[in-house]
N, CA, C and O of each residue as an XYZ file, in Angstrom:
272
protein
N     -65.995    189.274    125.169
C     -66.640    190.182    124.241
C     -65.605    190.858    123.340
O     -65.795    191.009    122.134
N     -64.230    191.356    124.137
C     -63.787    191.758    122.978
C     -63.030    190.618    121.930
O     -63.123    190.749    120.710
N     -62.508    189.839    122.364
C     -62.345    188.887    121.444
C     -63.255    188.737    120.255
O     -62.947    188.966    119.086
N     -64.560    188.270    120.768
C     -65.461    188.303    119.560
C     -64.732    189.493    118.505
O     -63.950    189.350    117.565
N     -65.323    190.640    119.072
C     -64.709    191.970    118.578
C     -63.672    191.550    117.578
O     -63.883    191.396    116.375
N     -62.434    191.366    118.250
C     -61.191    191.799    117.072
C     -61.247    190.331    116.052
O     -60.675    190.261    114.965
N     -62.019    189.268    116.638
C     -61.806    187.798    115.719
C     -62.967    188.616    114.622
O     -62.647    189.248    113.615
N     -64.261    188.414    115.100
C     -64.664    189.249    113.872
C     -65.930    188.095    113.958
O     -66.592    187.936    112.932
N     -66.252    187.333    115.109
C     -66.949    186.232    114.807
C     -68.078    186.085    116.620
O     -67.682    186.454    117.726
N     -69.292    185.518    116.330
C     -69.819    185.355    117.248
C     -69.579    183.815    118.217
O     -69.998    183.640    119.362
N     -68.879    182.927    117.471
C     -68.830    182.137    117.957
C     -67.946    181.836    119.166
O     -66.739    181.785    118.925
N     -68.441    181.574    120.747
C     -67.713    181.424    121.333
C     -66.493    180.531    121.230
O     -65.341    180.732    121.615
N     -66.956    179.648    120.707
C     -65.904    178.594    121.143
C     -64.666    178.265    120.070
O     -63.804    177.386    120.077
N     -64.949    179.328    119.171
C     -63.874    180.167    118.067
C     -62.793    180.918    118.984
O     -61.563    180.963    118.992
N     -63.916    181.541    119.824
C     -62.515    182.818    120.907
C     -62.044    181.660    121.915
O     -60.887    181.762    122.321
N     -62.614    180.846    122.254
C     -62.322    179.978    123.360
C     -60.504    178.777    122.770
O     -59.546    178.478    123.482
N     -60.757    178.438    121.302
C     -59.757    178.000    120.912
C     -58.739    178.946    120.422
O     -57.634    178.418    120.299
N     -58.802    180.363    120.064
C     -57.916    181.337    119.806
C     -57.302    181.792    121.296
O     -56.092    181.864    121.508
N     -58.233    182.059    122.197
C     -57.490    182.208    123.354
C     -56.632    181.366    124.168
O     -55.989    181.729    125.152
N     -56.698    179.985    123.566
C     -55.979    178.802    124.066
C     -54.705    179.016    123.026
O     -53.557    179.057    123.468
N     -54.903    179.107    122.051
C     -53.358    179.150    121.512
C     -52.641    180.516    121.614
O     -51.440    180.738    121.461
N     -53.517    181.280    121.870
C     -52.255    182.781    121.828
C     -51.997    182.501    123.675
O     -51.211    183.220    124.292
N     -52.505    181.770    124.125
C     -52.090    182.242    125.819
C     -52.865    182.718    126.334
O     -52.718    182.410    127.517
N     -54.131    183.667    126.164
C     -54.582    184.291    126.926
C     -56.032    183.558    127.754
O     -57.155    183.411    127.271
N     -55.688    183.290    128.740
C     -56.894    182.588    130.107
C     -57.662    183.337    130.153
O     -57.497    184.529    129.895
N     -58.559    182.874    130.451
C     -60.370    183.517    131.243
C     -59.777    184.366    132.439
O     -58.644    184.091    132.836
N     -60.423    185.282    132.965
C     -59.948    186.009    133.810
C     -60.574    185.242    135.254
O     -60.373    185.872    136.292
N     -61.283    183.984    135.365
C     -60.998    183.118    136.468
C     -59.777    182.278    136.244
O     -59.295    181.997    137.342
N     -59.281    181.910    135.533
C     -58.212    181.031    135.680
C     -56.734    181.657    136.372
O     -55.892    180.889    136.836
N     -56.565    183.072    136.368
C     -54.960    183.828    137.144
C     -55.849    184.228    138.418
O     -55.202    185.035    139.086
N     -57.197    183.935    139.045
C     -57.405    183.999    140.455
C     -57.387    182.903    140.990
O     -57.119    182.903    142.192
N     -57.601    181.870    140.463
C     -57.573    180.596    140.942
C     -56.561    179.928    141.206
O     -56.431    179.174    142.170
N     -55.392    180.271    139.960
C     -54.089    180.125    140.258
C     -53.304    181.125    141.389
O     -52.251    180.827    141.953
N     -53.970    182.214    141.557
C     -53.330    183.321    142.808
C     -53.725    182.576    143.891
O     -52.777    182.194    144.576
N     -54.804    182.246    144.268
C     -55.515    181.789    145.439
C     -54.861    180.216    146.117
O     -54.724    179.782    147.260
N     -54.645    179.824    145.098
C     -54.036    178.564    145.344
C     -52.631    178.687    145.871
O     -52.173    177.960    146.752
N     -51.789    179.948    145.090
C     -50.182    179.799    145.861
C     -50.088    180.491    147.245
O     -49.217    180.357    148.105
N     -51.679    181.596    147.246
C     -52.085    182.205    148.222
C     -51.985    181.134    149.575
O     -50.970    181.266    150.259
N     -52.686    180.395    149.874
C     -53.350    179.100    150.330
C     -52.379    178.211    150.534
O     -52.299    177.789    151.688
N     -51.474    177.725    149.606
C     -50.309    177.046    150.005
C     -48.967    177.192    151.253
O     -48.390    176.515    152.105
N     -48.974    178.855    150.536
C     -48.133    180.017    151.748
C     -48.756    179.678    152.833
O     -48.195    179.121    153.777
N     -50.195    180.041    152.792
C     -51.001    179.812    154.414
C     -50.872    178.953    155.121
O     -50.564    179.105    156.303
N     -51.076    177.844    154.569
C     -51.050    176.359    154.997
C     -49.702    175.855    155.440
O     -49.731    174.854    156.156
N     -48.769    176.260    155.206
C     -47.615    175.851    155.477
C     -46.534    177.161    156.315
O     -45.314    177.068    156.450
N     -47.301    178.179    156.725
C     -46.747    179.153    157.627
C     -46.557    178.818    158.764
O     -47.150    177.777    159.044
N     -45.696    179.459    159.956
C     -45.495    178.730    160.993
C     -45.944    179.236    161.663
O     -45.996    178.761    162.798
N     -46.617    180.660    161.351
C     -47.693    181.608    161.992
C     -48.505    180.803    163.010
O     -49.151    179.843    162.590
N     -48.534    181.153    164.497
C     -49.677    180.603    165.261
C     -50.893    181.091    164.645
O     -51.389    180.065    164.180
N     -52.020    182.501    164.239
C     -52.790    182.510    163.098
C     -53.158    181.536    162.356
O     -54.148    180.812    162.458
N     -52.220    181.543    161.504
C     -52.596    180.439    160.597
C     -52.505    178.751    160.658
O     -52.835    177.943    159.789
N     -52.129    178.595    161.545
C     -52.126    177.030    161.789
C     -53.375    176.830    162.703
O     -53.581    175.660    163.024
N     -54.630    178.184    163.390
C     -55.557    177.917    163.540
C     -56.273    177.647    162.616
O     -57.222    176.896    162.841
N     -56.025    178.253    161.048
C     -57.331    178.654    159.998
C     -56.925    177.264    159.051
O     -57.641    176.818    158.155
N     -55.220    176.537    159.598
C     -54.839    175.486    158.601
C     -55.954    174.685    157.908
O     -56.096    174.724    156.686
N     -56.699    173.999    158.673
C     -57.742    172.984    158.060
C     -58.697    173.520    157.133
O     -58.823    172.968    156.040
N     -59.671    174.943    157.550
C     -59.861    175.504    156.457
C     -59.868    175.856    155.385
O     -60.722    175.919    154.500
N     -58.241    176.244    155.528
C     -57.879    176.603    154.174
C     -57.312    175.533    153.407
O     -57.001    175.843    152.257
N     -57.006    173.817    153.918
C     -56.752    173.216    153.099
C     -57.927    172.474    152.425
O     -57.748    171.694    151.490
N     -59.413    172.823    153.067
C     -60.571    172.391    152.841
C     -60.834    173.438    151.276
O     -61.318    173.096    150.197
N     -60.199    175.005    151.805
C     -60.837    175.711    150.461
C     -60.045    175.552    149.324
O     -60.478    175.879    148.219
N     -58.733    175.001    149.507
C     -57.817    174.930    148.092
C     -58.121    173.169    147.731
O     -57.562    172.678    146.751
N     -58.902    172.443    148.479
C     -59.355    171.357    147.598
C     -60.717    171.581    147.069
O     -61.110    170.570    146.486
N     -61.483    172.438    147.064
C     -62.428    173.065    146.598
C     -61.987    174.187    145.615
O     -62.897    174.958    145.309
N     -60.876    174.409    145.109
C     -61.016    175.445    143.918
C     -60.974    174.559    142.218
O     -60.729    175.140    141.161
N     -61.256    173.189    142.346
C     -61.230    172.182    141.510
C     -60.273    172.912    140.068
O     -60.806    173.423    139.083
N     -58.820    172.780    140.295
C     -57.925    173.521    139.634
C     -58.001    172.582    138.119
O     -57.276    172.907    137.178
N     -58.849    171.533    138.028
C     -59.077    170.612    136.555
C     -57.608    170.343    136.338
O     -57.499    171.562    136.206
N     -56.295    169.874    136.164
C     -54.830    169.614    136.363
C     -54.734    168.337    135.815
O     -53.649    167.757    135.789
């Protein structure tokens, strides 16, 4: 919304290509990327904990379909 705002235009997919060239992501794309290095840490800890929840969590970071 604010994009619209400062572009000056209703068209999404106007803010959608302005936000691709200045840098700025959807505010799902820096959780998805958190969750994933989140998840990686997990998965590869030597934590007794986490080498119970291992399979899980390598089930939920092939489910965050990171599009790559």
């Amino acid at each position: 919304m604010r994009f619209m705002k400062i572009l000056h235009t209703n068209s999404k997919d106007v803010v959608e290509e302005c936000q691709r060239y200045f840098g700025f992501l959807p505010v799902s794309h820096p959780i998805v990327i958190r969750t994933a290095r989140f998840l990686d840490r997990f998965i590869s800890s030597d934590n007794m904990l986490c080498t119970v929840f291992k399979e899980q969590a390598q089930r939920n970071k092939n489910e965050l379909n990171l599009g790559s």
